[in-house]
C-alpha positions in Angstrom: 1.3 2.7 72.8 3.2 5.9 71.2 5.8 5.5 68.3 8.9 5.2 68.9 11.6 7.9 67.2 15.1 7.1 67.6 17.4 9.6 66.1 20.7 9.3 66.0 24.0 10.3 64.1 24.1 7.2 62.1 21.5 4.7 61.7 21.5 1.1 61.4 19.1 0.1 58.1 18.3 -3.1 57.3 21.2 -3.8 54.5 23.9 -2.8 56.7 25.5 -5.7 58.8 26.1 -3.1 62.0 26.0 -5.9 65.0 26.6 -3.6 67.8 24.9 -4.3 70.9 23.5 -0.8 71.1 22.2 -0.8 67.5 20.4 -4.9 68.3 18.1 -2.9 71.3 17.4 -0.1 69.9 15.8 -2.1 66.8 14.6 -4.6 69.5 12.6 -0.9 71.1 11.0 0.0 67.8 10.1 -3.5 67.0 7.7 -3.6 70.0 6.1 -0.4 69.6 7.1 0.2 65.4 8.7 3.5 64.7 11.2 5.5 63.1 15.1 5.3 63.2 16.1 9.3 61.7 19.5 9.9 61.3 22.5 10.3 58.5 22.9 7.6 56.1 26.8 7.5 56.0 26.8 8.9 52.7 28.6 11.5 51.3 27.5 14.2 48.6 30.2 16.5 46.6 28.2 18.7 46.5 24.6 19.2 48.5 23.2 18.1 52.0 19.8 16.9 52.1 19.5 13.5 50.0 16.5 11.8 51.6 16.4 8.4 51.6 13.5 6.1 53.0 13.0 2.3 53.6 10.6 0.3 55.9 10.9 -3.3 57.2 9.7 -5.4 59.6 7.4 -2.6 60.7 10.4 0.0 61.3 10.6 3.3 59.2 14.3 4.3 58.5 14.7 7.7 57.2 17.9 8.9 56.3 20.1 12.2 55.2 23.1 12.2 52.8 25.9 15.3 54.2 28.1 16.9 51.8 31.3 16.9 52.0 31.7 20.4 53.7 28.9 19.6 56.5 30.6 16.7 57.0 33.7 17.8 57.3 32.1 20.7 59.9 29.7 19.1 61.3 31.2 15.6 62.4 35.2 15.3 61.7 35.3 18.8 62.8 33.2 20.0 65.7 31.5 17.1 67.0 35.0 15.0 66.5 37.9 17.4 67.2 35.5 19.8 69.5 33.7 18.4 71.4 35.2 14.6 71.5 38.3 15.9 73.3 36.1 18.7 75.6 34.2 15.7 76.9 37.1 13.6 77.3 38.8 15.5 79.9 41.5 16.6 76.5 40.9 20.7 76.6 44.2 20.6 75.6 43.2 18.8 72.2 40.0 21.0 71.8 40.1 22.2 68.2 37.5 24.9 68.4 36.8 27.5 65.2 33.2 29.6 64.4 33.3 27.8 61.0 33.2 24.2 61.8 30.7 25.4 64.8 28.6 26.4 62.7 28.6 23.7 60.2 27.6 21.9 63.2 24.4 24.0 64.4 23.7 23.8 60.0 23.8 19.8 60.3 21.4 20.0 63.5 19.1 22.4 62.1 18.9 20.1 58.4 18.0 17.2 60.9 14.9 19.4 62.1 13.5 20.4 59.3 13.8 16.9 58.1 12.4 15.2 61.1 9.7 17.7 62.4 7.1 17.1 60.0 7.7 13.8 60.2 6.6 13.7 64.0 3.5 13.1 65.8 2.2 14.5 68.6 2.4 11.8 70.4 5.6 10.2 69.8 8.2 9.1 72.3 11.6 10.9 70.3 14.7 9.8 72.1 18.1 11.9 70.3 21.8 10.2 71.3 25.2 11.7 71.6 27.0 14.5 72.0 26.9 15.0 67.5 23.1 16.1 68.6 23.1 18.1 71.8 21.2 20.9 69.9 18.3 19.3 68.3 15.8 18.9 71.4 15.9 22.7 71.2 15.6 23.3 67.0 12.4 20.7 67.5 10.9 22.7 70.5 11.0 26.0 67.8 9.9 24.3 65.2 6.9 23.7 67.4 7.2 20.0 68.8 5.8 19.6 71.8 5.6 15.8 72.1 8.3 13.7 74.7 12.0 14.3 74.1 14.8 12.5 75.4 18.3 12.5 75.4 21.2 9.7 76.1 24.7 10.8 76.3 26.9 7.9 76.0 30.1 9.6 76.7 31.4 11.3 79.9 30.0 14.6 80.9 33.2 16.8 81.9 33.6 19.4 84.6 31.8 22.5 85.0 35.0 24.6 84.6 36.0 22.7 81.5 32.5 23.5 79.6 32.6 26.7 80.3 35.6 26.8 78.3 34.1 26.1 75.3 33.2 29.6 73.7 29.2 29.3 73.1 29.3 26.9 75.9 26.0 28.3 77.0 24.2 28.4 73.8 25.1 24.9 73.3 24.5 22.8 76.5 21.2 25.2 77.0 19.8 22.9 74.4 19.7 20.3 76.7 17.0 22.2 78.7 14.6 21.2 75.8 14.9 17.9 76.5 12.0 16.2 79.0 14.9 13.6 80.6 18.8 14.0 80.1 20.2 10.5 80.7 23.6 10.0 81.6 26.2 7.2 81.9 26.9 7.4 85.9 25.6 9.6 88.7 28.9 11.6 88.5 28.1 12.4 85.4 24.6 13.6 86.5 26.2 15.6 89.6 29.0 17.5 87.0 26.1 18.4 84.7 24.1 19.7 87.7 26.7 21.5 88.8 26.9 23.4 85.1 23.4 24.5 85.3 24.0 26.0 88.5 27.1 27.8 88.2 27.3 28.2 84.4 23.7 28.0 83.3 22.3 30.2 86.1 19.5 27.7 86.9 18.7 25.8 89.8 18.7 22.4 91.3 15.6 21.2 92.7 16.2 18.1 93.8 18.5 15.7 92.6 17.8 15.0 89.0 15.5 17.3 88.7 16.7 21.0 87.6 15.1 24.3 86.7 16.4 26.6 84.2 17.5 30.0 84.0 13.9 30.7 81.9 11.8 28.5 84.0 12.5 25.5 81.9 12.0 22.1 84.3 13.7 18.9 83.3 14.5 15.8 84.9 18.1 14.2 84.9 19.4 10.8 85.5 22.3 8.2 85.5 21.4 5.0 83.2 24.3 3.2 82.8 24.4 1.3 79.5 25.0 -2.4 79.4 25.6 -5.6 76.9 23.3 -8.4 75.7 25.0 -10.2 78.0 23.4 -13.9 77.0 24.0 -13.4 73.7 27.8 -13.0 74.4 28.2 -15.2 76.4 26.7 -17.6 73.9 28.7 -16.4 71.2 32.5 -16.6 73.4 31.1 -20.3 74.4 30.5 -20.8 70.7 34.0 -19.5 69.3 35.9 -22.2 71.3 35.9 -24.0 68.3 36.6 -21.6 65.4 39.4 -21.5 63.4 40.8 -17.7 64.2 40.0 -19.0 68.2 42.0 -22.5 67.9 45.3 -20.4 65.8 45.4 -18.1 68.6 45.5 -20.7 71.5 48.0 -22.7 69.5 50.1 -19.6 68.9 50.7 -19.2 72.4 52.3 -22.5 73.5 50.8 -23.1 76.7 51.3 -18.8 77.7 48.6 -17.1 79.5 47.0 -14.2 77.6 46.2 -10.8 78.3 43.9 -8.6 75.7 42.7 -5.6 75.1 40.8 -4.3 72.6 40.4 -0.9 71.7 39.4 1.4 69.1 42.3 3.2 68.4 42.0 6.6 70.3 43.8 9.3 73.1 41.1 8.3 75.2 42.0 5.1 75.6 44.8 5.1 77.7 47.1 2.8 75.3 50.4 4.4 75.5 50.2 4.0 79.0 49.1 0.5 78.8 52.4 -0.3 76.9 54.3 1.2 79.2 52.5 -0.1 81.9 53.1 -3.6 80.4 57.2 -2.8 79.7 57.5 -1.9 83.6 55.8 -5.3 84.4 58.3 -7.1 82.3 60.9 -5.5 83.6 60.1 -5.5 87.6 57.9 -9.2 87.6 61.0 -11.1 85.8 59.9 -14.2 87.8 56.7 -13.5 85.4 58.6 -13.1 82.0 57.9 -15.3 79.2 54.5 -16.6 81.1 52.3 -14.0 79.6 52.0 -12.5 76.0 49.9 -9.6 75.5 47.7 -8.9 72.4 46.6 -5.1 71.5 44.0 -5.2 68.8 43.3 -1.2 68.0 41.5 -0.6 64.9 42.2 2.1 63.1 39.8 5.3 63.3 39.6 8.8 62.3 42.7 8.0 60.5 42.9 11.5 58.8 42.9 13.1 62.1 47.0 14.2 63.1 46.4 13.6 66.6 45.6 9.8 65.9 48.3 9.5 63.2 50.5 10.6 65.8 49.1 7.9 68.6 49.7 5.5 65.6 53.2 5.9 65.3 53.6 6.3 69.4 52.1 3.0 69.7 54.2 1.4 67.1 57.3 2.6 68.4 56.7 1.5 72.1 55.9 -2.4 70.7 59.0 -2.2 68.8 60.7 -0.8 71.9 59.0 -3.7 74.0 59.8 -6.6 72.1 63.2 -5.1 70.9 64.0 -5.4 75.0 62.2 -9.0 76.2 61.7 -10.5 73.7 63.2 -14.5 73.2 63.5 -16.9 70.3 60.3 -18.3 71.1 58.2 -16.1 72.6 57.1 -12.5 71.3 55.9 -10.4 74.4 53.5 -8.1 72.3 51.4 -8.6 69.5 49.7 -5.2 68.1 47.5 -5.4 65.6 45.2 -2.6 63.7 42.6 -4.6 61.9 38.9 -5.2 62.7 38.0 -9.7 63.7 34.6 -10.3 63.7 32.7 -10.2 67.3 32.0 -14.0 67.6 36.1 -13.9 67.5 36.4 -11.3 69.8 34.4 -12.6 72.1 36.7 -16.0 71.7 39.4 -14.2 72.4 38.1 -13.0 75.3 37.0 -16.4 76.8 40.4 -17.4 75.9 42.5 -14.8 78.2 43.6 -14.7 82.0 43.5 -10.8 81.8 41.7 -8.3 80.1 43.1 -5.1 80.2 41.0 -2.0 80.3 42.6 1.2 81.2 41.1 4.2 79.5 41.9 7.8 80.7 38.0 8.7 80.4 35.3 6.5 79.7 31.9 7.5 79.6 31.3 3.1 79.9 33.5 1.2 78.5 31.7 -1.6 77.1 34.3 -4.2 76.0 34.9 -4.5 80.0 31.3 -5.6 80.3 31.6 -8.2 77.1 35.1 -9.3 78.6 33.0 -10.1 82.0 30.0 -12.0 79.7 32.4 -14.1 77.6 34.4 -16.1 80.2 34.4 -19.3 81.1 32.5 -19.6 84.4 34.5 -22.7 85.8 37.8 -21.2 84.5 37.0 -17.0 84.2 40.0 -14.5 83.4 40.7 -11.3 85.8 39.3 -7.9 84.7 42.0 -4.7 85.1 39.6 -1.9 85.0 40.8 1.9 85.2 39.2 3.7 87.9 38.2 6.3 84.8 35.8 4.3 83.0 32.5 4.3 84.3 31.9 0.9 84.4 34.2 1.0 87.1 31.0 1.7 89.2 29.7 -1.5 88.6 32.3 -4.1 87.8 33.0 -4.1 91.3 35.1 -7.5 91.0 37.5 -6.1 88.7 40.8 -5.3 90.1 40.4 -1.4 89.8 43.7 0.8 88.2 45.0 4.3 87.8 45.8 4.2 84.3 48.3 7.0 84.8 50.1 5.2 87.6 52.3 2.9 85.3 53.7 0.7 88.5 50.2 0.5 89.9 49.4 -1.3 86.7 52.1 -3.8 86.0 51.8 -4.9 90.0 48.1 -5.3 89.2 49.1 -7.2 85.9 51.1 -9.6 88.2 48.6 -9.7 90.7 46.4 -11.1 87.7 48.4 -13.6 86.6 49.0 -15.4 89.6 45.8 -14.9 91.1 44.1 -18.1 92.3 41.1 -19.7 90.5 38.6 -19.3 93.7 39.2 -15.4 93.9 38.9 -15.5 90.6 35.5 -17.3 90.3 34.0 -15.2 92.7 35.2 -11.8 91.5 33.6 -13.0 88.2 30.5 -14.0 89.6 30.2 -10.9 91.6 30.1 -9.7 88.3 28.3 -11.8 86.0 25.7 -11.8 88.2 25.1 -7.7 87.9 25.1 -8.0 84.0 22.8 -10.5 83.8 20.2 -8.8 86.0 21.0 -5.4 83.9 21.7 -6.2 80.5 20.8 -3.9 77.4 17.3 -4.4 77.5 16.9 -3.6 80.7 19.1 0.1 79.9 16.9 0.9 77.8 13.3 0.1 79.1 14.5 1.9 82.1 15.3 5.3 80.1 12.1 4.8 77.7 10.0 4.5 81.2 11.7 6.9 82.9 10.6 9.4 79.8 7.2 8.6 79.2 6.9 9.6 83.2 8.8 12.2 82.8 6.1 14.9 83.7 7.1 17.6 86.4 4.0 19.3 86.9 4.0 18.0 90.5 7.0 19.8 91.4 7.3 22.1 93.9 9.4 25.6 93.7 11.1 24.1 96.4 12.0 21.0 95.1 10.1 19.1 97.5 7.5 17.6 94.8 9.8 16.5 92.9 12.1 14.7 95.8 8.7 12.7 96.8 8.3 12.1 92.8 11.7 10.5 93.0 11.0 8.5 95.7 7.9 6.4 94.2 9.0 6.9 91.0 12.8 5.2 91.7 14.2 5.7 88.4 14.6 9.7 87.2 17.4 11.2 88.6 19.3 7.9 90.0 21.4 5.2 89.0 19.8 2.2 87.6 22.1 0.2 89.9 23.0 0.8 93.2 26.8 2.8 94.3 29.2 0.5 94.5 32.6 1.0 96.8 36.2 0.9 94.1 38.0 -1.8 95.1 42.0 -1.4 95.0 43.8 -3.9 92.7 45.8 -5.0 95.6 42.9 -5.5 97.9 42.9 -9.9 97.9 39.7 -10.3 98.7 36.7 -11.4 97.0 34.0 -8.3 96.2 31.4 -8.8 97.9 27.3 -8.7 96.5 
């Protein structure tokens, strides 16, 4: 079987405790065929990029790069972070675009390829994530690597109009064409890049997920939408009834229902609007007040950015604001907290609430709303609000699905939550469980790593029609791992159907 090469902005070596349910299958892939994990060691330099540092265990090669402090300040608080974070958020407004930290940037990329190529095989399976990386599929291809390259972006692919906004939009997302499979979160993601290559990129779609370039360059496309290790959290939520953190947080409440969310603390997150969301629902559902209290856990992040210094003291003022107004001797509506817990508490936090709230803006996935989903309690599960804008919208289909930005849509969802009754909420929750437990992590990415090992297009036509039939025997390149499903409206009482 070919090696493995998983490259990615940061890498999670052996002496790191990184638990992540993405970094536990991709170690899970190399294990079963060895390989390499390439990427930037989280170390910074004064002075010089470059620092390579090597360690092997359990039959894994990690290889990892030290940045200085001026690529890193380019190449990932700057471009990647304040670029192209926003760009693919929906956020042009927030784009902080400048030739300097653009080209720290392509200087980052192009110090990954000269590290890694030698390093390759012929042979090798090389699969490159996120958007800090979009250019080194092409740097490999001229530094002469010909073997299978893939590509996973994990966060939303934008509009066609709002790319093209980007100045070097072109040079930039043409690197993608170097790739053998681009793999996406959700087919609309796949549809809005197809839609760049044809109006922006001058190419050509030849059938769906499979696209032609401007210079002749074939490559398939598809929509793998990532999931959870969904045993494992459940496990863990069903394990964290009994810890300490678990027990002082049911205690705390004195006999309230809870409603979470848990969100690293960013624009794209929809929080502001959550808050407010939650004030109109204390002040419109007063038959509700003093049932539910709602805890905000936001961690801090990028904390030297101004943008999320400025959400920081948004956020604060709105609680202040919110319990200032409802607030009663004994009983605090809103509890906002910017510290990290541990994900066995987490997901006991979870188990413990009647509603987890979810409402980003833009979402490529979303993946608390799957482990939300995993860590209930089967015979007594909570209700999922879900914004229409995250793409596991297309998947939880028991959720009760909101428009972040319609604040009165959310708080009657809210209520709508906390009175709903246990049957509807059993069988919304199965309807659920049921989908991540058939497509968990594992299954993600076995489909993408099979899906680029027979990712070959020499039997398409110049029509397209090759590759349509490929499509159709092949079932994975170029469509969702999961069937469409329909949105369901948050007022809509009835049970989703599966």
């Amino acid at each position: 079987m070919s090696r493995l090469v998983i490259v990615s902005n940061r890498v999670a070596v052996p002496d790191e405790s990184r638990p992540g349910g993405l970094a536990v299958a991709l170690q899970a892939a190399l294990e079963e065929t060895g390989g390499l994990w390439f990427g930037w060691s989280g170390r910074i330099d004064p002075e010089e990029s470059g620092r390579v540092r090597t360690q092997t265990a359990r039959g894994i090669e990690y290889v990892t790069l030290d940045l200085s402090e001026q690529d890193h300040a380019h190449y990932y608080n700057g471009f990647a972070n304040r670029t192209l974070w926003p760009l693919l958020h929906f956020r042009v407004d927030l784009v902080d675009y400048s030739r300097e930290t653009y080209a720290g940037y392509l200087r980052v990329n192009q110090l990954f390829a000269d590290t890694l190529a030698p390093l390759l095989r012929e042979d090798d399976i090389v699969w490159i994530h996120d958007y800090h990386l979009i250019p080194l599929g092409l740097l490999l291809r001229e530094r002469g690597i010909k073997c299978k390259l893939g590509f996973f972006l994990h966060v939303p692919m934008p509009s066609s109009d709002l790319l093209a906004a980007l100045p070097n939009h072109a040079r930039l997302f043409e690197g993608l064409s170097s790739y053998d499979l681009v793999g996406f979160q959700t087919e609309r993601d796949l549809e809005r890049f197809q839609d760049y290559v044809r109006l922006y990129g001058r190419g050509r779609v030849l059938a769906y997920g499979v696209l032609e370039t401007e210079h002749s360059r074939r490559l398939r496309a598809g929509a793998f939408p990532i999931s959870i290790d969904t045993a494992r959290i459940a496990k863990l939520a069903a394990d964290a009834v009994g810890k300490a953190s678990v027990r002082r947080l049911s205690d705390s409440l004195s006999g309230r229902q809870l409603a979470i969310g848990v969100d690293r603390l960013d624009y794209s997150k929809g929080i502001p609007e959550r808050f407010r969301a939650y004030g109109d629902y204390l002040e419109r559902h007063r038959d509700q007040r003093g049932r539910l209290t709602y805890l905000q856990i936001a961690p801090v992040s990028r904390g030297e950015v101004v943008e999320y210094q400025t959400l920081r003291h948004e956020l604060e003022r709105l609680t202040g604001h919110i319990n200032g107004t409802y607030a009663d001797a004994d009983w605090t509506p809103m509890r906002y907290v910017n510290r990290n817990y541990p994900h066995a508490s987490l997901s006991g936090f979870f188990r413990l609430a009647r509603v987890g709230l979810v409402t980003p803006l833009r979402d490529g996935m979303n993946l608390v709303a799957k482990e939300f989903v995993a860590a209930q309690d089967p015979h007594n599960p909570g209700v999922l609000l879900l914004s229409a804008f995250a793409g596991a919208a297309r998947e939880l289909d028991g959720a009760l699905i909101v428009n972040p930005y319609d604040t009165q849509g959310v708080s009657d969802a809210l209520a709508t939550a906390v009175d709903m009754p246990l049957a509807e909420r059993q069988a919304r929750w199965n309807s659920m469980m049921q989908r991540l437990q058939s497509h968990d992590i594992t299954a993600w990415r076995r489909t993408f790593l099979n899906a680029l090992r027979d990712s070959d297009l020499d039997s398409v036509d110049s029509d397209g029609s090759g590759g349509e039939r490929r499509r159709q025997s092949a079932g994975e390149v170029g469509v969702s791992a999961l069937p469409k499903r329909p949105l369901q409206r948050a007022d809509d009482p009835r049970p989703a159907a599966h």
